[in-house]
PyMOL Python script that loads the backbone (N, CA, C, O; Angstrom):
from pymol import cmd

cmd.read_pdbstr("""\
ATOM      1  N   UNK A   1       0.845  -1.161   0.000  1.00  0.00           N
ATOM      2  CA  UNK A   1       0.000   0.000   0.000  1.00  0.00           C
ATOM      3  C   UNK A   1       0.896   1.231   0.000  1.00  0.00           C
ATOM      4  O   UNK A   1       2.001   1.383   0.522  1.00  0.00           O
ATOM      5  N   UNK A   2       0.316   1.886  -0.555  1.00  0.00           N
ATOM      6  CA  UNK A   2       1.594   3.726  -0.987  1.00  0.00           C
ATOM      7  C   UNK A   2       0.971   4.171  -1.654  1.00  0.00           C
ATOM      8  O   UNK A   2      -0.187   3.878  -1.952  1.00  0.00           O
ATOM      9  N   UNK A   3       1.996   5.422  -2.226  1.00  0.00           N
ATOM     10  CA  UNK A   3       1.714   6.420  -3.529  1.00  0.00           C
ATOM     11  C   UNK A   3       3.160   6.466  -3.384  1.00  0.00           C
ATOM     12  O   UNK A   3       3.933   6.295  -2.441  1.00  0.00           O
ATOM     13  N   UNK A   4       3.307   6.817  -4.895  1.00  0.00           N
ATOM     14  CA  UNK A   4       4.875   7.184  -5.721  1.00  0.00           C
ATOM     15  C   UNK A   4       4.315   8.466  -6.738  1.00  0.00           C
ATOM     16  O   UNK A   4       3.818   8.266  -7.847  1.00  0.00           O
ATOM     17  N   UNK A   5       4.495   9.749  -6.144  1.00  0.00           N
ATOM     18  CA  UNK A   5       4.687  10.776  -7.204  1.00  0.00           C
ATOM     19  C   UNK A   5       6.277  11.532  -7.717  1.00  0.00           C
ATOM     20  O   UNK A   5       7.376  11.363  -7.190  1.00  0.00           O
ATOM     21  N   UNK A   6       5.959  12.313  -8.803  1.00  0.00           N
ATOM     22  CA  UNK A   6       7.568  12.549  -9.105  1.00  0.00           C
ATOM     23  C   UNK A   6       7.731  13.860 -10.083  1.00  0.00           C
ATOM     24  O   UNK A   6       7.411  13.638 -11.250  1.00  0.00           O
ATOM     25  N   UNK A   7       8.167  15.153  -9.794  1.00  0.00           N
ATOM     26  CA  UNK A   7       7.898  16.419 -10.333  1.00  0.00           C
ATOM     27  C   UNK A   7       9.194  16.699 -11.169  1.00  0.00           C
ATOM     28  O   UNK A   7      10.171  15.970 -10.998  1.00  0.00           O
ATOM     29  N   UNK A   8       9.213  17.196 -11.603  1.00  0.00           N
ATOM     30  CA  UNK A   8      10.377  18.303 -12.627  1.00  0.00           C
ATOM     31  C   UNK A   8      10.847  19.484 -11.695  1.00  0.00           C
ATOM     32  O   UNK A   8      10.239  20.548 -11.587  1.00  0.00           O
ATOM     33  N   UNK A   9      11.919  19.180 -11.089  1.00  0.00           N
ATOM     34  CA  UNK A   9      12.174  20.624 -10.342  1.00  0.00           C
ATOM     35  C   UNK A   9      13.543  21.309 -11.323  1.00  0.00           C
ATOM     36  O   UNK A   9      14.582  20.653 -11.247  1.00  0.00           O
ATOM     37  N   UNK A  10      13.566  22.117 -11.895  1.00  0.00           N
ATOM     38  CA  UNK A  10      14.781  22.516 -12.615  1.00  0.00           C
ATOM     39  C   UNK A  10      14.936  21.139 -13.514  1.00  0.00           C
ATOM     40  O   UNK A  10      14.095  20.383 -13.999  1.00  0.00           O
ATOM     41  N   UNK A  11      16.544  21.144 -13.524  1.00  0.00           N
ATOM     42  CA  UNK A  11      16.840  20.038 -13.901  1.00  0.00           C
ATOM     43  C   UNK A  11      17.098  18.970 -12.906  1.00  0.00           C
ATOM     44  O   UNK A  11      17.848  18.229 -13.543  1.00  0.00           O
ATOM     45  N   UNK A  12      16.966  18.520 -11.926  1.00  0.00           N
ATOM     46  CA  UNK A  12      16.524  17.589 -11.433  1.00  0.00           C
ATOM     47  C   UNK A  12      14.761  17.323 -10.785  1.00  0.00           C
ATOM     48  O   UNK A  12      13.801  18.089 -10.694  1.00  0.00           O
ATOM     49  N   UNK A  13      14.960  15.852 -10.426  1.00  0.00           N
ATOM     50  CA  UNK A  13      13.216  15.139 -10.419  1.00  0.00           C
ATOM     51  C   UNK A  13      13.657  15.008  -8.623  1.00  0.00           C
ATOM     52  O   UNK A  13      14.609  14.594  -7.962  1.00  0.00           O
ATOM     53  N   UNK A  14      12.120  15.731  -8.341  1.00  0.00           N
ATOM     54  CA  UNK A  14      11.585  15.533  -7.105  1.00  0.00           C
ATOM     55  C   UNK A  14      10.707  14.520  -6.987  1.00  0.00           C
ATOM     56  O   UNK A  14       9.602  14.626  -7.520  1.00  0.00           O
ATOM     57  N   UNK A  15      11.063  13.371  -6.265  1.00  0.00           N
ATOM     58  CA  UNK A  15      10.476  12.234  -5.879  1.00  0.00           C
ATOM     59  C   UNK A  15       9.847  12.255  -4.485  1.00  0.00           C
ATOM     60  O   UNK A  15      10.548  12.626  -3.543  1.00  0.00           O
ATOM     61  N   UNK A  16       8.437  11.843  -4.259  1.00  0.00           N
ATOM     62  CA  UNK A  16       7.599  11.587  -3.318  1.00  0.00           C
ATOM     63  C   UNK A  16       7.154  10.457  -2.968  1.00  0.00           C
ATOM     64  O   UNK A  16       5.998  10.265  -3.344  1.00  0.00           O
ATOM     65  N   UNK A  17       7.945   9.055  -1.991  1.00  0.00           N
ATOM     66  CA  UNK A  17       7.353   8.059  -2.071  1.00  0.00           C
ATOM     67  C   UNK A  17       6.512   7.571  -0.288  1.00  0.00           C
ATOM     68  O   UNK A  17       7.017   8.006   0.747  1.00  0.00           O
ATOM     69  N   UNK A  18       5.471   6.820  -0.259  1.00  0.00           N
ATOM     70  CA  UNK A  18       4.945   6.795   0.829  1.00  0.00           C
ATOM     71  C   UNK A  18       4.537   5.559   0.718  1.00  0.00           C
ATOM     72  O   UNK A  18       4.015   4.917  -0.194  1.00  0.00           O
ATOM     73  N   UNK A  19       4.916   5.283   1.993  1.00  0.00           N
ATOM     74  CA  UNK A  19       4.579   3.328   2.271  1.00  0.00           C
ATOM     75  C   UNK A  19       4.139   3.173   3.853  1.00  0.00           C
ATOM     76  O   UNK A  19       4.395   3.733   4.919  1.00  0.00           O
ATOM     77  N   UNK A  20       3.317   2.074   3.372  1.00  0.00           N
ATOM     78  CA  UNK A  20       2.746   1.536   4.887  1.00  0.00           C
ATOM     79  C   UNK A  20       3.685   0.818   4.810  1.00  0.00           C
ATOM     80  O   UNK A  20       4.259   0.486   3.772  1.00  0.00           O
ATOM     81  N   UNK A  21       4.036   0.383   6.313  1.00  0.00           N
ATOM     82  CA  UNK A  21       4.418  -0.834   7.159  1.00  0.00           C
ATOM     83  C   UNK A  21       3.931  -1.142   8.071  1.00  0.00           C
ATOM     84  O   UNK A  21       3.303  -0.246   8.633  1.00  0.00           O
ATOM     85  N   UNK A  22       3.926  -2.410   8.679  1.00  0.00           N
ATOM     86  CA  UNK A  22       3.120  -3.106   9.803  1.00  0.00           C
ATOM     87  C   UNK A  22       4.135  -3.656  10.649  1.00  0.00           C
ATOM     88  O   UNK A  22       3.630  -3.983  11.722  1.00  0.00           O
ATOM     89  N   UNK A  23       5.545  -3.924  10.592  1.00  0.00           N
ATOM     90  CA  UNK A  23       6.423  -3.962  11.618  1.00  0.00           C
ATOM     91  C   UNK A  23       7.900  -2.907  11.784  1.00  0.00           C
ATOM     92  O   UNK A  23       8.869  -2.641  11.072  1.00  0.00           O
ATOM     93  N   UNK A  24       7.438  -2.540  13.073  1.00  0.00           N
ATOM     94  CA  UNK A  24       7.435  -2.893  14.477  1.00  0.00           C
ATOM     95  C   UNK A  24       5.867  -2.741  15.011  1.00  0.00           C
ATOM     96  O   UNK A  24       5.207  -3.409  15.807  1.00  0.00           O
ATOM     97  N   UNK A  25       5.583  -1.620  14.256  1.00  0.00           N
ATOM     98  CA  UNK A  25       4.443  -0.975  14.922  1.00  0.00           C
ATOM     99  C   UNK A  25       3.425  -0.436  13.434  1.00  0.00           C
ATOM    100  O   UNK A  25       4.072  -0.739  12.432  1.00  0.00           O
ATOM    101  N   UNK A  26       2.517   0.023  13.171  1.00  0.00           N
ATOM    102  CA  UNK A  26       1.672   0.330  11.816  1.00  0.00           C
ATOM    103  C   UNK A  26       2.407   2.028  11.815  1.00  0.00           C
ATOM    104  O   UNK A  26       2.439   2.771  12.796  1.00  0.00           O
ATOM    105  N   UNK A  27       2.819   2.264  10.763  1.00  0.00           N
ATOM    106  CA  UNK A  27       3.184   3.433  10.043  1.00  0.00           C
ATOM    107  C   UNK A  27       3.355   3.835   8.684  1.00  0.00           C
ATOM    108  O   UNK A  27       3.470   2.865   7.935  1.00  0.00           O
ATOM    109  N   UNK A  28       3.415   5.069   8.056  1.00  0.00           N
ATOM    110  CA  UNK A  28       3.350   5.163   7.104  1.00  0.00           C
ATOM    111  C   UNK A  28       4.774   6.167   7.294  1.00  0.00           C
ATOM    112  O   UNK A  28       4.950   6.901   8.267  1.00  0.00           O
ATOM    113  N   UNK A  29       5.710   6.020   6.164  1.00  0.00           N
ATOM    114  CA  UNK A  29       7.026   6.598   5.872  1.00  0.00           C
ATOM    115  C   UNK A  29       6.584   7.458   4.440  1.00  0.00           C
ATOM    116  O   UNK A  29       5.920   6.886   3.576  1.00  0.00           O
ATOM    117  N   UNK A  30       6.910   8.526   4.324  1.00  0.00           N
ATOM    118  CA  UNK A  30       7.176   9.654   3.265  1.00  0.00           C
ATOM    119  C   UNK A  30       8.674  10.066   2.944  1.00  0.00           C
ATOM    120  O   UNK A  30       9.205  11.058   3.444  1.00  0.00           O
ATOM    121  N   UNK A  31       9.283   9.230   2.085  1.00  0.00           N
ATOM    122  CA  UNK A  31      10.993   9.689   1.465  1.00  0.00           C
ATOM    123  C   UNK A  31      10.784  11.026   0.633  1.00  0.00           C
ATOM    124  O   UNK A  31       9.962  10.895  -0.274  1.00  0.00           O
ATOM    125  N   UNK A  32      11.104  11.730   0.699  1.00  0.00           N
ATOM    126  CA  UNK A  32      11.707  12.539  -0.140  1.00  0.00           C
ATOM    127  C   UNK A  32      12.908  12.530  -1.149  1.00  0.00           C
ATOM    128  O   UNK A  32      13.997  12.688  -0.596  1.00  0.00           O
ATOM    129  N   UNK A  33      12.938  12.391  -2.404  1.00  0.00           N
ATOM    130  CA  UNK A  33      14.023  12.279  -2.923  1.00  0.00           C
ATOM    131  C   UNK A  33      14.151  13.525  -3.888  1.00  0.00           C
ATOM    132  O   UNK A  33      13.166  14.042  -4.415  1.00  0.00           O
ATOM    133  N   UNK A  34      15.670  14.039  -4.107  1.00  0.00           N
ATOM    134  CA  UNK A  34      15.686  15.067  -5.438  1.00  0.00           C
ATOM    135  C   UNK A  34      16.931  14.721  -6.046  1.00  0.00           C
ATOM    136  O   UNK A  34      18.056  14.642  -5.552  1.00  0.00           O
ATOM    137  N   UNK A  35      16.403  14.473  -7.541  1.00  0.00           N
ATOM    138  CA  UNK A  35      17.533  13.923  -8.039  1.00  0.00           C
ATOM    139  C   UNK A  35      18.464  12.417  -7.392  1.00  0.00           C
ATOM    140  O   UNK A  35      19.658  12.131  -7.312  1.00  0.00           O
ATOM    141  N   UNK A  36      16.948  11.602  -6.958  1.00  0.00           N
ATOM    142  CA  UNK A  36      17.981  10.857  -6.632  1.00  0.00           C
ATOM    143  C   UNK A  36      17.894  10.431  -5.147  1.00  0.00           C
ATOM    144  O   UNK A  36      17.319   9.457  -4.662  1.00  0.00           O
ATOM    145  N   UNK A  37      18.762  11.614  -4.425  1.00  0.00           N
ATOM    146  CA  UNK A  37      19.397  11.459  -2.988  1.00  0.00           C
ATOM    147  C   UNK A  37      18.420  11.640  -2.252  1.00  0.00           C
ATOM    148  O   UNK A  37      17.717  12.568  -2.651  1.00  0.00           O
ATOM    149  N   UNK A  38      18.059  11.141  -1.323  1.00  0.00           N
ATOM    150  CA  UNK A  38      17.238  10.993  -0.172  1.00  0.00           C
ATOM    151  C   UNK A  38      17.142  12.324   0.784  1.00  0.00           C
ATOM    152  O   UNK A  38      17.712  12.102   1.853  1.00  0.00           O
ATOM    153  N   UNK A  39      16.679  13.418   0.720  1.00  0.00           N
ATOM    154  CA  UNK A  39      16.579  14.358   1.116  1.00  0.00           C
ATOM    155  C   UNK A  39      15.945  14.457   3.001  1.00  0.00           C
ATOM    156  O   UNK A  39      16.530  14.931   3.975  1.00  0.00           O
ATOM    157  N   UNK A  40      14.896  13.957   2.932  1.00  0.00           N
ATOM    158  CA  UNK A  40      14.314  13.795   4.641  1.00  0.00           C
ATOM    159  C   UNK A  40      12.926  12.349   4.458  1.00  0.00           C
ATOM    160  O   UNK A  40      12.157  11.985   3.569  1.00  0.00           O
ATOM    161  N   UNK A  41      13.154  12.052   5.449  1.00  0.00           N
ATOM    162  CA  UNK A  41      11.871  11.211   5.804  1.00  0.00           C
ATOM    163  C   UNK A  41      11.088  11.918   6.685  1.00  0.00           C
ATOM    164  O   UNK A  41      11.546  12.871   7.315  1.00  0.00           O
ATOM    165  N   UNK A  42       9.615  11.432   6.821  1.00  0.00           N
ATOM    166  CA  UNK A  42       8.340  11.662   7.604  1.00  0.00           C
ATOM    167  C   UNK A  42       7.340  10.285   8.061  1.00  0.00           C
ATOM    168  O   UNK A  42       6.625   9.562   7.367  1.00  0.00           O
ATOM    169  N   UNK A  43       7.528  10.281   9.006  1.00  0.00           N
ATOM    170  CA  UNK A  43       6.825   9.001   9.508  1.00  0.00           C
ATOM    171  C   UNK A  43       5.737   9.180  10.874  1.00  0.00           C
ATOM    172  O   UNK A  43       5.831   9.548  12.045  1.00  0.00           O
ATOM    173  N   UNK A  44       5.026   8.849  10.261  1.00  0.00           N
ATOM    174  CA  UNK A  44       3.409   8.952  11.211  1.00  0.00           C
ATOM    175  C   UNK A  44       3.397   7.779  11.504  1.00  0.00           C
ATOM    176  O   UNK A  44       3.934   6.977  10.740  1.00  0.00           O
ATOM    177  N   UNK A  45       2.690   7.286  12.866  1.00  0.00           N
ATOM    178  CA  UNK A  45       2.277   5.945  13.304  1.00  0.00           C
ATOM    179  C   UNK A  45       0.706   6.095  13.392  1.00  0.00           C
ATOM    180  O   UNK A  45       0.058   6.993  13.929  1.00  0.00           O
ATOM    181  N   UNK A  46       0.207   4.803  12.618  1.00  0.00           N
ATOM    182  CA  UNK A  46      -1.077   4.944  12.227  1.00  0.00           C
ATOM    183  C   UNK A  46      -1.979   3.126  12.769  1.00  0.00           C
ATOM    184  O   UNK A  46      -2.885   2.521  12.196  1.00  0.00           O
ATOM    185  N   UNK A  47      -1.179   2.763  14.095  1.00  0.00           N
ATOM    186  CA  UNK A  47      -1.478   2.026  14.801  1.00  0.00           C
ATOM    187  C   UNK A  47      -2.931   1.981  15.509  1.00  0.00           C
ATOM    188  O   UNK A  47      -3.425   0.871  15.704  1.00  0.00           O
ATOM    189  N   UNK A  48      -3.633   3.135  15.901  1.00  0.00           N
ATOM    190  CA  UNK A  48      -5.000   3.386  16.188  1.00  0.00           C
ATOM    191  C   UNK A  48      -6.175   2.897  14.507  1.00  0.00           C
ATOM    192  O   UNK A  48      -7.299   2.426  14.681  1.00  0.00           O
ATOM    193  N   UNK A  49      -5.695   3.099  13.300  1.00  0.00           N
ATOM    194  CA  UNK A  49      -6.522   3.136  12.153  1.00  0.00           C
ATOM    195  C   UNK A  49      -6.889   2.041  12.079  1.00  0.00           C
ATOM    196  O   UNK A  49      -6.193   1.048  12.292  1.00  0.00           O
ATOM    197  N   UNK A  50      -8.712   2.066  11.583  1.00  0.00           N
ATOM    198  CA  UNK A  50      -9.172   0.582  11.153  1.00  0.00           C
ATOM    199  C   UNK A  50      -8.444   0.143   9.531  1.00  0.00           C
ATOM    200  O   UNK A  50      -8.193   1.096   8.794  1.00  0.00           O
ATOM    201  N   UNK A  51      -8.309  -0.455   9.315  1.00  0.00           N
ATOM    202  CA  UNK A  51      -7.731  -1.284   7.942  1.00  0.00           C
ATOM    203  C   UNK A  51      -7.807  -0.675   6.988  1.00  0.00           C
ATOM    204  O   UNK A  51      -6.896  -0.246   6.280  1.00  0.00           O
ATOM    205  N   UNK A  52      -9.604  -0.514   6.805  1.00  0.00           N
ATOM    206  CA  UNK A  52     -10.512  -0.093   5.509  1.00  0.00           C
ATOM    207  C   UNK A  52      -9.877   1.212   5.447  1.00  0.00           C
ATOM    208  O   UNK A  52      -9.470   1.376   4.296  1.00  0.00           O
ATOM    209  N   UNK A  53      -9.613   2.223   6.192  1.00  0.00           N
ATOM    210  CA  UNK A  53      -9.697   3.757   6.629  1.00  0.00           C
ATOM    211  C   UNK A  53      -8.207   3.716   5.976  1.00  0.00           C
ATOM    212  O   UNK A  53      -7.981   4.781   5.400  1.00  0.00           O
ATOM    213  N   UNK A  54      -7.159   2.825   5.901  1.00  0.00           N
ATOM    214  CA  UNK A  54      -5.188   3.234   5.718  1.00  0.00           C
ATOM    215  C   UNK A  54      -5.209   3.578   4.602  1.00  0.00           C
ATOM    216  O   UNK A  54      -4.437   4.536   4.587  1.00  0.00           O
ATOM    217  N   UNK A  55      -5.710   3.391   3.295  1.00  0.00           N
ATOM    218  CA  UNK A  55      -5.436   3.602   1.957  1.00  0.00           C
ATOM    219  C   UNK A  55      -5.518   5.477   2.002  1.00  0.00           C
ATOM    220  O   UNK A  55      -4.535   6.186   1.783  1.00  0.00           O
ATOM    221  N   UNK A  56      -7.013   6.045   2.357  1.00  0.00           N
ATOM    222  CA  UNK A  56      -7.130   6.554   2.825  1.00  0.00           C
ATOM    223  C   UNK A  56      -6.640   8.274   3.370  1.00  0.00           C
ATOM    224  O   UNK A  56      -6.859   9.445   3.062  1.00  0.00           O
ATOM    225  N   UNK A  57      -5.748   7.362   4.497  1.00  0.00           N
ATOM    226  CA  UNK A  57      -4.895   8.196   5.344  1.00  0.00           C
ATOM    227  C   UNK A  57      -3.884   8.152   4.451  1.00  0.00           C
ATOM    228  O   UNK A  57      -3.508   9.250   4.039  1.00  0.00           O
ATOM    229  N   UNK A  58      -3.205   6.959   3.935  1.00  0.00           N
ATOM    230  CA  UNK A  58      -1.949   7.320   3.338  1.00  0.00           C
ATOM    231  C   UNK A  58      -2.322   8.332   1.987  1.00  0.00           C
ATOM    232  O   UNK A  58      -1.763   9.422   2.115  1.00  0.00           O
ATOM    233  N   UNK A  59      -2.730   8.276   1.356  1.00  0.00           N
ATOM    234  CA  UNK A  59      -3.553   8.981   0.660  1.00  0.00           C
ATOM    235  C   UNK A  59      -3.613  10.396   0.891  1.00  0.00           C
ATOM    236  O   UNK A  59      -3.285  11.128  -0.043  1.00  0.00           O
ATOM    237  N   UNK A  60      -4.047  11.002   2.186  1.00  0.00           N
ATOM    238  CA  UNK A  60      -4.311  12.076   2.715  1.00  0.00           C
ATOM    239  C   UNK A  60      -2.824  12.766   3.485  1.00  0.00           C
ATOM    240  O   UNK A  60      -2.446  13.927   3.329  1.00  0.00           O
ATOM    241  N   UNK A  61      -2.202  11.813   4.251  1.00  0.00           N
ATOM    242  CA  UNK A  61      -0.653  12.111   4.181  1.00  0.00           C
ATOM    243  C   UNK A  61      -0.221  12.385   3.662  1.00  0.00           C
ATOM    244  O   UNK A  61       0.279  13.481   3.916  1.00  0.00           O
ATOM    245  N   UNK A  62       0.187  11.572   1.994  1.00  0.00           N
ATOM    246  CA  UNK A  62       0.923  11.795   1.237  1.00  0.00           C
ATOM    247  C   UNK A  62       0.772  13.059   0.096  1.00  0.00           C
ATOM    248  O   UNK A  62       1.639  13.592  -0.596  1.00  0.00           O
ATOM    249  N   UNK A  63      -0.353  13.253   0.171  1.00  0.00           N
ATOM    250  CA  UNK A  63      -1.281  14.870  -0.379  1.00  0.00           C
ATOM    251  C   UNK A  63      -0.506  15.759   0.036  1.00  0.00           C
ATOM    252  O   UNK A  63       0.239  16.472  -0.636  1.00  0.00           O
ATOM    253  N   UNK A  64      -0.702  15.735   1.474  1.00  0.00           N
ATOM    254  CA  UNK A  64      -0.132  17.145   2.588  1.00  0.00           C
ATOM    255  C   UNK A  64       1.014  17.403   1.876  1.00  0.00           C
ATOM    256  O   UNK A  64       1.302  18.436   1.270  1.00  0.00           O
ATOM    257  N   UNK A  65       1.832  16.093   2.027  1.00  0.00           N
ATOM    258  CA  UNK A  65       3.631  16.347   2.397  1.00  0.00           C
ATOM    259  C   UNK A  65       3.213  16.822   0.580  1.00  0.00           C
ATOM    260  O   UNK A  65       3.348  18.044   0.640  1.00  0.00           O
ATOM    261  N   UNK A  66       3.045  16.688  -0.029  1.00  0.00           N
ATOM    262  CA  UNK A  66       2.808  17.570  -1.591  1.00  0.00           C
ATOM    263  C   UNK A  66       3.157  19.117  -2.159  1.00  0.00           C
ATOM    264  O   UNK A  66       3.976  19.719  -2.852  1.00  0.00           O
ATOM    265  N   UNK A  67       1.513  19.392  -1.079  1.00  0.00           N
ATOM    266  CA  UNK A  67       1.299  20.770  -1.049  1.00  0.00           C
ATOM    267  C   UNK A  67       2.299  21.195  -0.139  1.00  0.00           C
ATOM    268  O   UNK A  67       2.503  22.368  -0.452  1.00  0.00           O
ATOM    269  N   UNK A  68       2.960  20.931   0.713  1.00  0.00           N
ATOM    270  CA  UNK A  68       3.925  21.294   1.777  1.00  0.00           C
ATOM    271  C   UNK A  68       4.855  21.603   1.000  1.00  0.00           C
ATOM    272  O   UNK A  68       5.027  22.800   0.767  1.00  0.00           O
ATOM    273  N   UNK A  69       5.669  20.662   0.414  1.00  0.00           N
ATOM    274  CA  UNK A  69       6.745  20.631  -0.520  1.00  0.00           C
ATOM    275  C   UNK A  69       6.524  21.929  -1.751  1.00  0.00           C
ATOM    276  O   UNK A  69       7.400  22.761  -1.992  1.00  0.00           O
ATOM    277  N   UNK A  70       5.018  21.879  -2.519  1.00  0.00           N
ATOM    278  CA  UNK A  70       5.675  22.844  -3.395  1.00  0.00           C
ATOM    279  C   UNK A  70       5.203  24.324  -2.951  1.00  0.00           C
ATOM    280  O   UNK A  70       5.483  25.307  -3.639  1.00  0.00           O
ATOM    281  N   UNK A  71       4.452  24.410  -1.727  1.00  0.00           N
ATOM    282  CA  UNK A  71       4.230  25.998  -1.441  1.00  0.00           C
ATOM    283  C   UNK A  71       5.702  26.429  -1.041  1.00  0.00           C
ATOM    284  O   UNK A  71       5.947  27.626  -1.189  1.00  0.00           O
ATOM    285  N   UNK A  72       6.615  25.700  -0.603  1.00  0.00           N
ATOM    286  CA  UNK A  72       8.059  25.930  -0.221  1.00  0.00           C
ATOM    287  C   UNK A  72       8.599  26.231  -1.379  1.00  0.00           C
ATOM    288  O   UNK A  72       9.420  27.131  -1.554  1.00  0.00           O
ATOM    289  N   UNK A  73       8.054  25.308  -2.420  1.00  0.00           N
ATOM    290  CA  UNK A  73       9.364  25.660  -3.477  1.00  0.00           C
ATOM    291  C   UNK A  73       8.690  26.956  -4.276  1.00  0.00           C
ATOM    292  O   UNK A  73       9.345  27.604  -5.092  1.00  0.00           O
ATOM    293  N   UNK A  74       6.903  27.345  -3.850  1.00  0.00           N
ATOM    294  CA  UNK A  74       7.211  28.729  -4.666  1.00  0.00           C
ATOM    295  C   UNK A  74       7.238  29.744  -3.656  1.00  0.00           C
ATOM    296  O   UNK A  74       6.906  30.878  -4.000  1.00  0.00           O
ATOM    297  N   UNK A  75       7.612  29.511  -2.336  1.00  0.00           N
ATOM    298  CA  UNK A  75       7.846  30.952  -2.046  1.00  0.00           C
ATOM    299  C   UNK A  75       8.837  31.135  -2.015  1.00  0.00           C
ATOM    300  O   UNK A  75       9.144  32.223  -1.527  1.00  0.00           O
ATOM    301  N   UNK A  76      10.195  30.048  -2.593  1.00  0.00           N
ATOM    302  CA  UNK A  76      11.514  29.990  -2.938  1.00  0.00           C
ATOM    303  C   UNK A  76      11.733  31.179  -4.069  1.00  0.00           C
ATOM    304  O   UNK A  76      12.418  32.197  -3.960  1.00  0.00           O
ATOM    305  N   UNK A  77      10.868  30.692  -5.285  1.00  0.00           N
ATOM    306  CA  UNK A  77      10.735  31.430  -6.658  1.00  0.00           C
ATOM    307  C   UNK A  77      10.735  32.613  -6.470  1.00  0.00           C
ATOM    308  O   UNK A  77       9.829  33.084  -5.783  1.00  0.00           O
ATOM    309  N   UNK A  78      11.841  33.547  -7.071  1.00  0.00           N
ATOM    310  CA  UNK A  78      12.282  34.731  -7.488  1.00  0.00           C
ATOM    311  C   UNK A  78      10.987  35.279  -7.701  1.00  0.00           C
ATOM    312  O   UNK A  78      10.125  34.564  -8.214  1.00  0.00           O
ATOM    313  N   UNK A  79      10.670  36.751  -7.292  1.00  0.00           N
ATOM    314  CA  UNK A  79       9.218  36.995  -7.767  1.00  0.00           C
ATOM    315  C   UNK A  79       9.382  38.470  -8.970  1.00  0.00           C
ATOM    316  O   UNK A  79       8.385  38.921  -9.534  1.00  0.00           O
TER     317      UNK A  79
END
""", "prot")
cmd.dss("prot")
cmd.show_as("cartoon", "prot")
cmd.util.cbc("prot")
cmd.orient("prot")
């Protein structure tokens, strides 16, 4: 269960990947990659969620960290 998105930043690709896991504990991990290199992780524990509801959440996680990522990169942009 995840999402894999992946943008055009300049000349390098901004990668967004998000995965459930179920051991140690239920969580969902968000990599960041640019160009490649592993920039930061984000990890929520989603141990309280019924089953049906994870697609979901990861879903809704992986949205956020999105819009997070590119309102940063345009209030980066030269105006």
């Amino acid at each position: 269960m995840g999402r894999l998105d992946a943008f055009d930043v300049g000349p390098k690709k901004l990668t967004i990947q998000t995965e459930f896991f179920m051991r140690p504990a239920w969580r969902i991990e968000t990599k960041i990659y640019l160009g490649g290199a592993l920039k930061k992780v984000y990890t929520e524990e989603v141990a309280e969620t019924q089953e049906p509801e994870l697609q979901k959440i990861i879903n809704d996680f992986h949205q956020a960290k999105i819009e997070e990522i590119m309102e940063g990169l345009r209030a980066r942009k030269p105006q």
